[in-house]
Every structure is written in C-alpha cells, then in structure tokens.
N, C-alpha and C positions, 0 to 999 in steps of 0.2 A: 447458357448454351441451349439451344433446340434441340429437341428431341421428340418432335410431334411424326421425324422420320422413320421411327423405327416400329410406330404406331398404327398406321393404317388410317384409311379413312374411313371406318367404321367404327372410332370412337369417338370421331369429331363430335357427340351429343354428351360426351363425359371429357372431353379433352378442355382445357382452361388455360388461356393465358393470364399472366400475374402483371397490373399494372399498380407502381410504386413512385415516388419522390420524396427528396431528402434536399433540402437546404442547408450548406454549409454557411451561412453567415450566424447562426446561433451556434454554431461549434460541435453540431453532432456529427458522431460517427455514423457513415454511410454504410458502412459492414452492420454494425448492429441495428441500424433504421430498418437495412434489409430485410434480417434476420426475421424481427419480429413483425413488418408489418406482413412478410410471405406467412406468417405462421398463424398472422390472423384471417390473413385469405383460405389458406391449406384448413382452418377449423371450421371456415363455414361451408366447405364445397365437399368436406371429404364424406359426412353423412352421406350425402347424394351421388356419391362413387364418383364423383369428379378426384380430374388429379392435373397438376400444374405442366404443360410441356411445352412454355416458352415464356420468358419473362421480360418486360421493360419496365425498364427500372432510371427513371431521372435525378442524376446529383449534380448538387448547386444550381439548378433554376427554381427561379421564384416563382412562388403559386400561383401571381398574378400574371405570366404570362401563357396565354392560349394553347393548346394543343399542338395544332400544328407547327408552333414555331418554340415547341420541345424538341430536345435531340431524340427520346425515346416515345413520347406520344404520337410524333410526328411520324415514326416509325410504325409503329403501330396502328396510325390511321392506315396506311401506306398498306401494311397487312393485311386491313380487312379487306381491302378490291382482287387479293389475290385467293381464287376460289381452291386454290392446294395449301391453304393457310395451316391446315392441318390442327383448328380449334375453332369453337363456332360458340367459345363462352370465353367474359373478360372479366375476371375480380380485382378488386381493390380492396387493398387493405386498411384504406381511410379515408373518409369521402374529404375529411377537411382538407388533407393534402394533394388530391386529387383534384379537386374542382373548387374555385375560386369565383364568387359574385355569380355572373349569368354562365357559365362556363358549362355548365351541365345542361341547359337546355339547347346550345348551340352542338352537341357535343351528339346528344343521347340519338338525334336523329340518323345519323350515321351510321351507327349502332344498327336501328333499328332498318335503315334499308338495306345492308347487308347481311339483314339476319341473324346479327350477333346478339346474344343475351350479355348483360351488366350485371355483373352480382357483384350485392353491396352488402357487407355487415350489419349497419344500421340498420337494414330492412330486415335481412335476416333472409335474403334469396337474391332470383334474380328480381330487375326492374323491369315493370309493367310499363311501358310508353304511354300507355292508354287510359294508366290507372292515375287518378287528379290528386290521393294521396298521397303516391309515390312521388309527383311530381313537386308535391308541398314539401315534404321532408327534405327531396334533393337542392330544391330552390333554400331553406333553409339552413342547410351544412353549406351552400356555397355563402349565403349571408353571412353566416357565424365567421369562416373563413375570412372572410373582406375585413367582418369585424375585428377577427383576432390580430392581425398583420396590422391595421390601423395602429390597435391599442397597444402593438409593441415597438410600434414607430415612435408613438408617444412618449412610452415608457423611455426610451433610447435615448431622443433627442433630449430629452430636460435630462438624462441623467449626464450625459454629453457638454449640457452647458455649464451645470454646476461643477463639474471636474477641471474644466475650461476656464472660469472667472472663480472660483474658490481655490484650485490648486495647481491653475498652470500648468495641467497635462497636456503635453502633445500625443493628439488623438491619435497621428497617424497620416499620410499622405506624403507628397512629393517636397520634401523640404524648399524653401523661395530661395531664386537666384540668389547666393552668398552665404548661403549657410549648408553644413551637412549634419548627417543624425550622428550621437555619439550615444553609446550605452549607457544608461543610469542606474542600469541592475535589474532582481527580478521583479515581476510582476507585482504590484497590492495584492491581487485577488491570486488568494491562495490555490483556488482550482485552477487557475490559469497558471500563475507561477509553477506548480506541477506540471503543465504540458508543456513547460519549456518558456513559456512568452515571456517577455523582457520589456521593461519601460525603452524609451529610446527620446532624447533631446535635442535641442538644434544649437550646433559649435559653430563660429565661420568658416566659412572656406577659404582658405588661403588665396586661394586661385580667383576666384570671383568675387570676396566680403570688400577687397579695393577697388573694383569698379561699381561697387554699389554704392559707396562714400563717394566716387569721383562721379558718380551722375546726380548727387547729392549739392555737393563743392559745386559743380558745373551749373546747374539750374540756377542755384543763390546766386552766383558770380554775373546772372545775367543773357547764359547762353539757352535757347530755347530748346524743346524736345525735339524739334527736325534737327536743327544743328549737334543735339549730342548724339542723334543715332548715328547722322552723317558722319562725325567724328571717329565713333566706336565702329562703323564699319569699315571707316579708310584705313585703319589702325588695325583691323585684321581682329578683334578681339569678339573671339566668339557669342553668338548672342543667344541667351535662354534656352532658346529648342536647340542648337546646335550643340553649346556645351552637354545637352544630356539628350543626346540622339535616342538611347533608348526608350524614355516615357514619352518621345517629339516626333514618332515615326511619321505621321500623318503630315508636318509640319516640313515647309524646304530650308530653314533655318541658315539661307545666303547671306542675310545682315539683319542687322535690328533694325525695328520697327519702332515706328513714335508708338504704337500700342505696348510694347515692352517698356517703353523707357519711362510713359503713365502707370505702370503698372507696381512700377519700382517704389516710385514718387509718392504713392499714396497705400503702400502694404504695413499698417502699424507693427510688424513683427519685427521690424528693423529696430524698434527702441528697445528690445529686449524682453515684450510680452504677446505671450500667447493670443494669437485670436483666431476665433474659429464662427463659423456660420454667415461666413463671406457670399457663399456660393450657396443655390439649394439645389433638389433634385426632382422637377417637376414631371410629371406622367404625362405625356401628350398620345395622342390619337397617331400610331404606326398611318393610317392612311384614310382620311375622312371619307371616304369611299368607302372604304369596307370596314365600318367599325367592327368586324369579328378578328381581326389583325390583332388587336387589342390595343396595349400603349407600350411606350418605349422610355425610359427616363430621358431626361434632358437637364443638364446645369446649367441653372442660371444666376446671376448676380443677386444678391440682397440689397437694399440700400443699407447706409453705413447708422444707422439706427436702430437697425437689428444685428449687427455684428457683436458677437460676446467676447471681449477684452479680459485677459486676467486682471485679479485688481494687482496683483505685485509682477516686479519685472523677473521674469524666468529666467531667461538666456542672454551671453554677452551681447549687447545691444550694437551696430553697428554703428548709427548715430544717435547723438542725442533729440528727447523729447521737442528741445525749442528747434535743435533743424529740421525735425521733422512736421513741426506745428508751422515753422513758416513755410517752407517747401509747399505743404498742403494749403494755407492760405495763399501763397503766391500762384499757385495751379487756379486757387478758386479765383481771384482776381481776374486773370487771363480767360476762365473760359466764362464768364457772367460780361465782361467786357462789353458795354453796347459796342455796336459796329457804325462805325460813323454812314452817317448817309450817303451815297454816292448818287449822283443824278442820272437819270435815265439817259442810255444812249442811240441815238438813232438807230435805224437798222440798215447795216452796211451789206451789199453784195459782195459776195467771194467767188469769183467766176472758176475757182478753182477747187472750189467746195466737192471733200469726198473723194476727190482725185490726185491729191496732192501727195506723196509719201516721200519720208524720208532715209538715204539710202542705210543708214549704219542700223538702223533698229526696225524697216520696214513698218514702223507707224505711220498713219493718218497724221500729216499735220494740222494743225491748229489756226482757221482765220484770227487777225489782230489787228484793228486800226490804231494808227496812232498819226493825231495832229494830221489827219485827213487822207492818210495814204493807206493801202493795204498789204500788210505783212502775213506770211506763213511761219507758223513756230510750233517747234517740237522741245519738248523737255521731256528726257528721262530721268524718273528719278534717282539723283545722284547715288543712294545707297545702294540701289539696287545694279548700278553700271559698275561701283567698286567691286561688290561681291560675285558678278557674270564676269568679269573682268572685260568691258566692254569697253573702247575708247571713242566714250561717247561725250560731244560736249554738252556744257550744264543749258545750253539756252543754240539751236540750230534756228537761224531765221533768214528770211527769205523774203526779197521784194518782188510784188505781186507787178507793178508797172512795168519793172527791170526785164521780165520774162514775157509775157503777154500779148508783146507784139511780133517777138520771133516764134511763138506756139503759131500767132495766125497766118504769120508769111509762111510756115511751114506747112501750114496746113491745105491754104489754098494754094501754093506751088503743086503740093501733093495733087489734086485731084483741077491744077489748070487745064483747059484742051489742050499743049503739048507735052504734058506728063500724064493725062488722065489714062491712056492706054495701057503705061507701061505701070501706073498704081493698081489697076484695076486685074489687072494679071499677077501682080503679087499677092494680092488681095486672095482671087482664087485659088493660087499656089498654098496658100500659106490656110483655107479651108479645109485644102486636100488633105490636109496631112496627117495623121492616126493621132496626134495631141490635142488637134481642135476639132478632135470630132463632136456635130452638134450632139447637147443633150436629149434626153427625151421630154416630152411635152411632161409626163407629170410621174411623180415619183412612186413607181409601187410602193404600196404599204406607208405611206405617207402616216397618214392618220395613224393608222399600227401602233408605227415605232413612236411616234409624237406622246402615245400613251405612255410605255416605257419611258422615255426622256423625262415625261413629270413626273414619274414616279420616283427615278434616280436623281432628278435635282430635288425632292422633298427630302431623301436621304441624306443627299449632301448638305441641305441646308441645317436637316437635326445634326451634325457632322460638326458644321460652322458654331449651336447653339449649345454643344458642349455633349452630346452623347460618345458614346464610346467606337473608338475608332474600328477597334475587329469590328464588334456587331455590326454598325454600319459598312465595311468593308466586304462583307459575307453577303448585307443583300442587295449590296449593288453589282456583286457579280452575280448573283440570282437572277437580276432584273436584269443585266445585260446577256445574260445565257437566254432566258425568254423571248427577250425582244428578237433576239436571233436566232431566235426556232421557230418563233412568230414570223419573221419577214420572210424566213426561206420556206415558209411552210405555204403564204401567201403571195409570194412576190410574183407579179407577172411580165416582172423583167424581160425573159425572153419573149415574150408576146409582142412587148410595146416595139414599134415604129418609130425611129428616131426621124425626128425634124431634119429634114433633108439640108442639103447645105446650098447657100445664093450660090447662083449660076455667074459668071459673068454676063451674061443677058441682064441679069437680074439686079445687079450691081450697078454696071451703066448705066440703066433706066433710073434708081433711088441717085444717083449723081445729078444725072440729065436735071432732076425734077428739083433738085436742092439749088440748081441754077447759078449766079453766078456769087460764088461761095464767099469769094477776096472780098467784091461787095459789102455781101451780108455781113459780116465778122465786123469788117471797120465801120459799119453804122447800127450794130444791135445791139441792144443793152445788152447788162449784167446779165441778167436772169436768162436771157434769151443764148448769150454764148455758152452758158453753163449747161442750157440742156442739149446744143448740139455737143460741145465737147461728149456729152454723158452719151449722145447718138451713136457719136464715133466711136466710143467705149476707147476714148482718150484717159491715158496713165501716164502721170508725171512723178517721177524719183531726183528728190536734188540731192544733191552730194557737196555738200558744204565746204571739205576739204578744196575741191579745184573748181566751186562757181560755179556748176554745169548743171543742167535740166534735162534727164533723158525721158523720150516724149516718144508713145507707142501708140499703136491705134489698130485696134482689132476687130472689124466686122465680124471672125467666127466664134464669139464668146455664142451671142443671141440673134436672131432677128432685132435689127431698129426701129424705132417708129421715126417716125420722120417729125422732125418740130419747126416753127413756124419764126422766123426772123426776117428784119425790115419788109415785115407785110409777106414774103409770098412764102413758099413753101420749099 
C-alpha cells in the first residue's frame, strides 16, 4: 500500500520505491521472497535516510519477460511519467531477479529521463547512467540471469525425461481424449509430499476410452479420417474441445475434425505407456518490429524421434501395441501415397466467376467443367452442416448453359429502349435511398488500422501455433482498444466528401454508350460477358431446392467502368 501521501513532497530525494519478483514455477513462497528481498533493499537505503513509500512487487512472471509487459513493472513504469509520484528513488532487492539478458539497458534510460535514481545492492548505491562500470556489472547480473534460467531448463528437462522412460511418471498436463487422472498417492519427494502434492495416473474414461477403440476398429476396417469425423459428428458424440470445454475455451468444438481423429491415431499413450516431449516450447519474437517486446513462448511439435517413451507399460492401455503399430503404418501408407498424375486441363471460362452464390450457406460457388460443359458447385463440409444443424446438401450444382441465356434476355429486356426509362428511374430511386449511400473515396485511417490488423493477426497466429490463449486474448484486446483511439484520434471522417450518387442524366448516357446491349451479350465471349456482368455489379443466388436463379443489379454499390464487347463500347 502507498504511503508516499501522507509524506509531502519534500522527501521525494529520501522517498524510495521498492521493486521485487518471485517466480512460482520453482515453488517459493512469494510472502517470504518478499520479506527478504524488501529487507535487502531497506539495508541498503536506510544509511542514507532513505525509507520505502511504495512497493511493486511481481508473482509468477518470468524473468525473461520485459518490463512493460510485467503486471507490476509495467505499473511502475507507468509511475515514473507521473510528476506527484511522490518518490524520485527505485531499489531492488536483486539485480538477477529484476533484470534478465539486455533488460537493463532498455530499461535504465527511462529511469534516467525522468530523473529517477536505481539503487542496486550489488553496487552498493544508486546507478550512474553515465558510469561504463556500472553499466558492466549491470550487463553482467543480466547475463548471469539468462545463464541461470538456461541452466535450469536444463537441469529440468533431462530430469523430466528420465522420470518419464525409467519410471512412467505422468508429469502432469491435460489427460488425451479417453483417459482421466486417478490418484496413486503421495508425492516421491519428501518436500513436496509435505506441501500436500500427490502423484496422479491416467485410468480410462468410461465416457470417451470407447470412442477412442471405435476410431481405432474404424480406421483398420477401412473407413477413412473424413468419414470417421463425419460419422462421430452425425452421431452427436462430442469431440475433444467440446467434451472438455474448460481447457477448449478458444476452440468452437461444433464437430470433430480429421485433425482430432489424426491425433488419436498416432498418440502412443493409448497402449498403456507414458510419453512425454511430444510438444516443445519455443520463444519467438512478441513483434519483429519491436524487438524490446521481447518473446512469448509458443508449442510446437517434435518429430516422433525425440519423443521419450516409458520403456514399461504404466496405465490400462486402451489398445493393443500391433493396433496401434498398424493404425500408424496404415496412416503412413496414405499420406507417402504418390498421387497419380492427372493431365493438365485446359482453361475453361466461368462467365459467372465471383458472382455466383449459394442460397442456403451464402458462399461463392465453385466453376467445374465436366465432359465439356460448365457447372457451378458448392460443398459444405458435411461435419460442419451436422454440428450448425444446417440442411445443407453434400454436393448443390448448377448448370451454367441452363441459366445464361435467361440472365442475358433479362438483362437486355432490362435496359431495351422501351424499358430503358422505366430501368433507369429504378435505378435512381433505388441510389436515393440511405442504404445505398455512396461510400467515400478513401478510408480514413486506412493505413492506421491496417497497422493494428497485422499486429492482431501475428497474435492470432502465435494463438493458432499453440501459445496460451489468456495472454493472447489480453493483447488482442489491447490492440483492438488502440487501433480505436488510433482512428478516432485521426479519422477524418467528418471531413471526407462522399462520392456523390449517378444522376439519371448520367445513367442514360453510360446506357446510350454501352449501345445495343442484346447484341453484345449474344456475340461476346466469356471473358467479355463476365466483365459487364461484374459492370453491372450483377448477383446471382441459386436455390437448389426450386431450380431458380435470383439475378440483382446494382449501379449504387460504385461507380462502373464501362468494358469493351463485340468491338464497341
């Protein structure tokens, strides 16, 4: 708690804030980290009638990540900009915990443009900015730091694998789809069995250990990984993230995926032994821009060459060794599989390309020739229509001939000299109206926000590459709070002039000029129907259920350009 209020500011040259950190992944107590590293701060400051009236104090963050993106250093930077800080001195009670690799010289300048003095034990006062000693010793304690955290990464991981392939301990983690943790009593290590800790094993899951056999049985028997998700999701039978929603927040866990049912397929825990070091936990660069961000961990795969395998089986095995030996050679078979050759196919026009949508799912349909005619086709994937419960068919297709000739009789009817009047006045009506109002020429803050947007898909993608979903969650709402103080801060919105909307003058003139339109259409190629279609900001929706094509055409999306078919304009 603060108390630099009841001080005045006329001690701010003996007033001292206390800055501290405590890692909970080695098992200490944050009360007593406290305790003492404040006591080694209070012995170096109190000769000098310094005295402590505000403390930050970090638990559970790692050394290795930056200041700013500390809960309590970050806070304390935060402090120094405010000139009623009510302390104009910062101690630490341990440089190794405090500062990490380059940490300290990104760090001290800060300090020293607010005029804050760093007092450090090691030195035995405060820090000189200026002085190339002080800065040796400090680059030092951050070295030793990097060093020491290394050396106990080390120490961990081998002690980790030999626990692993000599005694089949489960380390720890989210038990695989079909099993759950059951107790096996206390702790080996006596210090820890004192605080309480418990071994814990993996027993099946009643619930889940049968569909882990039956996508087992299912594979051998012939049926492929698309057909057994599709199966397990028309079946209602919950899949991975869904069954355990809480560790799956991130995840919309609607149906299984062929990546679950791979995942199944090749996890040797299933035959009843331990394996650990599947996954690693690689450090990448927060933002290659600003490497002062620091790094972020990220999980990645190992290949299965460095996976540490108990040598005896631990837990009820789910299947046996050879199902699981063949399962995993019949996976390899399938994906090493040369692909037969298929000959190249000419390049077919889609005069429909881009514009074609289907009505039950609002996708882009898909061009397809077959045996020389052109088709429109839409597939959703069926797992995903069981789980939206959407009745959607497996294959919506569409003859491109069948349709084609009534888009062009409709088109030129529309805009013939004894309808062109009454088109051209819908035309304008349908301008006027507050939903098609034109856009503006260019988008304030464009650039801006474009920044922000890369910033927040590099997060989603560490997201996608296995980093942790809070942390990421926390700064993607940072960076969507910024970008949005950013564009309202710059946006010239109210300034911009919106692109005024075609007159009917202006309409019958681009008509007058496009000539005589029924013409055009029945004698202009592919390519050429495709860009007036795209002129007219023509939208086609078929509806498979009753064979019908509804066909829109909207001059006030944009201004058009006008395009070029059988020769004139």
């Amino acid at each position: 708690m603060s108390t630099h209020h009841l001080l005045g500011s006329s001690c701010y040259a003996h007033c001292f804030a206390f800055y501290g950190r405590v890692s909970t992944e080695d098992n200490q107590d944050p009360e007593s980290s406290y305790n003492w590293q404040s006591t080694l701060a209070d012995n170096l400051i109190r000769p000098a009638g310094g005295q402590i009236v505000d403390s930050f104090f970090d638990v559970g963050d790692s050394r290795s990540i930056p200041w700013p993106r500390r809960a309590e250093a970050g806070r304390l930077l935060a402090a120094l900009r405010d000139p009623n800080r009510g302390f104009d001195n910062v101690v630490i009670g341990e440089p190794h915990r405090a500062f990490y690799g380059n940490q300290y010289g990104l760090t001290i300048p800060v300090f020293a443009h607010f005029g804050v003095r760093l007092w450090v034990p090691e030195v035995g006062g405060p820090i000189d900015p200026d002085n190339e000693a002080h800065d040796l010793v400090m680059s030092v304690f951050g070295g030793m730091s990097k060093g020491e955290r290394t050396r106990v990464k080390v120490r961990v991981r081998s002690a980790m694998a030999t626990q692993v392939q000599m005694q089949g301990r489960y380390l720890g983690g989210r038990p695989p789809y079909g099993y759950a943790l059951k107790d096996l009593g206390p702790h080996p290590n006596p210090q820890k069995a004192a605080d309480g800790k418990r071994l814990h094993g993996l027993t099946p899951d009643p619930q889940t250990a049968p569909v882990v056999q039956r996508i087992f049985r299912d594979f051998l028997n012939g049926n492929g990984i698309f057909a057994i998700a599709e199966a397990l999701s028309g079946e209602g039978i919950l899949s991975p993230s869904a069954y355990d929603r809480a560790r799956n927040p991130h995840r919309d866990g609607q149906a299984w995926a062929k990546s679950a049912v791979r995942v199944i397929l090749t996890n040797a825990r299933y035959t009843g032994r331990e394996v650990w070091n599947k996954q690693r936990t690689d450090e990448v660069l927060v933002d290659v821009d600003d490497v002062a961000l620091g790094h972020m961990p990220v999980m990645r795969w190992n290949p299965r060459e460095k996976w540490i395998i108990s040598q005896e089986v631990v837990h009820e095995p789910l299947v046996t060794e050879e199902v699981f030996s063949a399962a995993r050679d019949l996976l390899g078979s399938r994906a090493h599989k040369p692909a037969a050759h298929k000959p190249h196919r000419t390049r077919h026009p889609y005069v429909f390309k881009s514009i074609l949508y289907h009505s039950t799912c609002d996708r882009r349909m898909q061009g397809q020739h077959s045996h020389g005619v052109a088709y429109y086709r839409c597939r959703y994937p069926a797992e995903y229509a069981l789980a939206n419960r959407v009745d959607h068919p497996k294959n919506a297709i569409m003859r491109e001939d069948l349709v084609i000739g009534h888009i062009d009789d409709w088109i030129a009817s529309a805009f013939d000299p004894s309808n062109r009047d009454q088109t051209i006045e819908l035309l304008v009506q349908q301008l006027d109206t507050p939903e098609q109002a034109a856009l503006p020429k260019q988008r304030p803050g464009r650039s801006l926000g474009a920044e922000f947007d890369k910033k927040i898909a590099r997060y989603k993608q560490a997201l996608d590459e296995g980093a942790s979903p809070a942390v990421v969650a926390t700064w993607i709402a940072e960076a969507e709070q910024q970008r949005d103080q950013a564009l309202a801060a710059h946006s010239p919105a109210s300034k911009a002039k919106p692109v005024e909307a075609m007159t009917a003058d202006q309409i019958a003139s681009l008509v007058a000029e496009l000539g005589d339109i029924a013409g055009a259409l029945a004698e202009a190629e592919p390519e050429q129907k495709l860009a007036l279609y795209r002129a007219l900001q023509l939208r086609l929706t078929y509806n498979d259920e009753t064979q019908t094509v509804h066909a829109i055409v909207d001059l006030g999306a944009h201004r058009w350009d006008l395009v070029r078919v059988r020769g004139g304009t």
